[in-house]
N, C-alpha and C positions, 0 to 999 in steps of 0.2 A: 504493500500500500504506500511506503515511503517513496519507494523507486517513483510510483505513478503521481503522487503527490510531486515528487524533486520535476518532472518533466512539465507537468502541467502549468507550474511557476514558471518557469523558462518559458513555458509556449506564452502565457501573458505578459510576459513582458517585455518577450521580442514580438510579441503583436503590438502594442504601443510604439514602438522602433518602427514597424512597419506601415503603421497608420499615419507617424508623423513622415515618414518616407513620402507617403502616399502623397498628403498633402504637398510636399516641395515640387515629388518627381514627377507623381502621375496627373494631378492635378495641375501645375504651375511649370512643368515641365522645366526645370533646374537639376542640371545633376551634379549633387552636393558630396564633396570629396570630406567634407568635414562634419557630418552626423555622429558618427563613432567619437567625435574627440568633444562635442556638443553634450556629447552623453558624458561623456567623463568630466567634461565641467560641472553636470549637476549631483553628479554620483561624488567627485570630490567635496564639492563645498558644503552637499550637506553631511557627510563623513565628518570633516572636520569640525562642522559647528557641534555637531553629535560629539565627537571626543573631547574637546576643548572645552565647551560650554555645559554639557551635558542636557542639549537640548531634545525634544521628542518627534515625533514625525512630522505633524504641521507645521512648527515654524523654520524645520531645517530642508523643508520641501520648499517655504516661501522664500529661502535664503536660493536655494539651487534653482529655483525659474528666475529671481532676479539678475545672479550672476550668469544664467546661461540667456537669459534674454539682451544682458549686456552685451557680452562676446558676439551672440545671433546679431544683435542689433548693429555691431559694428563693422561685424565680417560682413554682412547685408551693403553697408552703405560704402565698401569698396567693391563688392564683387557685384550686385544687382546691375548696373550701367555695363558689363562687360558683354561682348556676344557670349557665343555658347561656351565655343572650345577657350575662351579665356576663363571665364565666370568658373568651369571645369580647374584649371588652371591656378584662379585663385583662391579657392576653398582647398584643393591641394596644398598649395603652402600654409594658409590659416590654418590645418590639420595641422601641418610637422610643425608648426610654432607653438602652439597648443599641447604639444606629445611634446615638444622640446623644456615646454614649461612644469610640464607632471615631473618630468625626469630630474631636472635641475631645482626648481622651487622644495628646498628640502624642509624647509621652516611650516610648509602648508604640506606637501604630497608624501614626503617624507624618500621623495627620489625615489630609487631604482628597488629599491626595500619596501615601499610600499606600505599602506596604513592598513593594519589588523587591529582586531577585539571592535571591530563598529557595532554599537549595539544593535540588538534588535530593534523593530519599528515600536514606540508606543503611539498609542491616542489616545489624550487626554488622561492620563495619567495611566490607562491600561495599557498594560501589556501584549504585544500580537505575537504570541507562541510561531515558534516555527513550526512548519508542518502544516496540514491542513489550516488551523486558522490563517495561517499568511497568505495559500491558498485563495481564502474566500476573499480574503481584504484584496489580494491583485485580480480577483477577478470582478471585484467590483470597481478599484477603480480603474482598470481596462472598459467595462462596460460607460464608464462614465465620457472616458476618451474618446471610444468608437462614437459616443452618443453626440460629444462635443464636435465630432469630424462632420459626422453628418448633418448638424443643422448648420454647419458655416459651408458644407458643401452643397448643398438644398436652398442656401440662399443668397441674393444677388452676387455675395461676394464669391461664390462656386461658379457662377455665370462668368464672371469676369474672369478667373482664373484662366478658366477654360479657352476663352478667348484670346486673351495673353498667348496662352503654350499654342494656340494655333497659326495665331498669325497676330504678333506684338504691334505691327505698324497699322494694320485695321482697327485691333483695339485701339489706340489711342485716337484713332479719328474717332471712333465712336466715343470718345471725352474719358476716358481710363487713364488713371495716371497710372502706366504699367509699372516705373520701380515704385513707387509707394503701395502697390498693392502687392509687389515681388517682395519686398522689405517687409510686410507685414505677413505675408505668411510665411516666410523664412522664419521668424518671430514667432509666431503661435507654432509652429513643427518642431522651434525647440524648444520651448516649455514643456511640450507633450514628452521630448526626446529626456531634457530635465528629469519628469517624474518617471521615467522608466529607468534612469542612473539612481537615483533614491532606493527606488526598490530593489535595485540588483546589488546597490551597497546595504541595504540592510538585511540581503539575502545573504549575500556571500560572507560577508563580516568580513572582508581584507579585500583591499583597491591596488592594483600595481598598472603600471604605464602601458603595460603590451595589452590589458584590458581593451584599451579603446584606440586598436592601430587600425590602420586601415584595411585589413583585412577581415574585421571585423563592420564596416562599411558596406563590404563587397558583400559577408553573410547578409547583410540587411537587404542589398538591393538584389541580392539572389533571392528573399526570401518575397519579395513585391513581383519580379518578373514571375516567378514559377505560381503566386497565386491569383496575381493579377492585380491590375491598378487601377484605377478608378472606381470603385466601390469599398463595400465593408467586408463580405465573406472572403474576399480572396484576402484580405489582409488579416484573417484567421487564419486560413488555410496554408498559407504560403509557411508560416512559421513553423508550425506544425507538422509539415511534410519536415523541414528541414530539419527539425529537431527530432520525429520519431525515427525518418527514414536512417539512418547512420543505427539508432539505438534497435533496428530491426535485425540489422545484421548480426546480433548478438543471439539472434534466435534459428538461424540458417548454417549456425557451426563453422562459421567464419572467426580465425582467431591467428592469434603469431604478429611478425613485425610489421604486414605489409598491408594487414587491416586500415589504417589511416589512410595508404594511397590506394585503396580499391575503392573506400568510400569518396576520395576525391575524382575518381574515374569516372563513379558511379554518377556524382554529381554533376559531371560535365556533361556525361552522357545526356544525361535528366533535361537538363539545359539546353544542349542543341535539338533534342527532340521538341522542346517546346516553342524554339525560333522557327524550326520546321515546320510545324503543325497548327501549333497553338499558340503564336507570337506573342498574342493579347495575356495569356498567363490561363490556368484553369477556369476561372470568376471575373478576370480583367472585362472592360469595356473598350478601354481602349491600349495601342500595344503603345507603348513608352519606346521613343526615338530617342 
């Protein structure tokens, strides 16, 4: 029951990963090199206020959206004016300067050694036992994410997105300010990205810098392409393949050194079969260029 509990956590919380993805990539059509390091802004700062202050879940969640709304807000107001392959480009570097700062900021991240004993989440003075209760508490506020994606994607400001990732110079005749609307949802995808570093520091209890490399990025946007982007069940489903499929092969008598590189075989395979086939993702609406 533990095992299935330990995967389920995982699956929501890189479902919030995937929904703030959703937002940038499949909606706004941004492809953000800096999510994974987005995430470790919010997962560090509320670690730290957690160890230092000995604060509880709420106010060290409202610490981790404001300092990753900062960062968001800043990397936004260099990278939003770029085309594609630059904007690509520069969220790339704002990652390795962000991975450069985990590593070296030893006084907050604690470098390369990395910050352990993070407590568990409380609220409000209780307690959230690990194991099924932390369970229920990430799957509720994952439901509450999925619920916040869709009413900002169901209204005018989803209209506009859309617009934007099709064709930027139309939308602005039609009177859209495309980067102010780029800038803001860069902005709300990482708050959401925020509260999914929260959780995964209060799951894991220990933070280190290769946590949120970009390869860690790549699982993300492996996990939107394979379920699909522009809606909400593929940004369930996507995570969820990726996390049980690898833990399958533990049931197929698959074992020894070369287990890792037959699951990343396997994943590639997974992957060109769905550019083949099914470009758009399982659940996608639309395929992400």
């Amino acid at each position: 029951m533990g095992y299935l509990v330990t995967l389920l956590t995982i699956i929501c919380i890189y479902t919030m990963l995937t929904a703030s993805m959703d937002l940038i990539l499949g909606y706004a059509g941004l492809f953000s090199f800096v999510h994974a390091a987005l995430c470790g802004v919010g997962a560090y700062s509320a670690a730290f206020v957690m160890l230092k202050l000995g604060w509880g879940f709420v106010p060290s969640a409202l610490v981790a959206f404001a300092a990753t709304a900062l960062v968001a807000q800043a990397t936004a107001m260099i990278t939003v004016r770029l085309d594609e392959h630059y904007f690509i480009l520069g969220t790339f570097c704002v990652g390795n300067v962000i991975l450069s700062i985990f590593e070296n900021w030893t006084d907050v991240t604690n470098g390369t050694s990395g910050l352990y004993g993070i407590p568990v989440a409380s609220l409000f003075g209780w307690t959230i036992a690990p194991g099924a209760p932390y369970l229920v508490f990430c799957v509720a506020l994952t439901a509450m994410v999925l619920a916040v994606k869709w009413r900002l994607v169901s209204a005018p400001f989803g209209i506009a997105l859309q617009a934007i990732r099709e064709d930027e110079i139309v939308a602005a005749v039609l009177g859209h300010h495309v980067r102010h609307v780029r800038t803001v949802v860069f902005v709300i995808g990482a708050a959401m990205t925020a509260l999914a570093g929260v959780l995964l520091a209060c799951y894991l209890r220990y933070l280190d810098p290769t946590s949120f490399d970009f390869p860690f990025t790549i699982l993300i946007w492996a996990a939107l392409f394979v379920g699909g982007s522009v809606g909400t069940v593929g940004t369930v489903v996507g995570p969820a393949i990726l996390v049980l499929f690898p833990e399958a092969l533990r049931f197929v008598g698959l074992s020894g050194p070369h287990v890792a590189n037959v699951q990343q075989a396997l994943y590639g395979i997974l992957l060109i079969l769905l550019m083949m086939f099914r470009p758009q993702g399982f659940f996608g609406h639309h395929s992400v260029r």
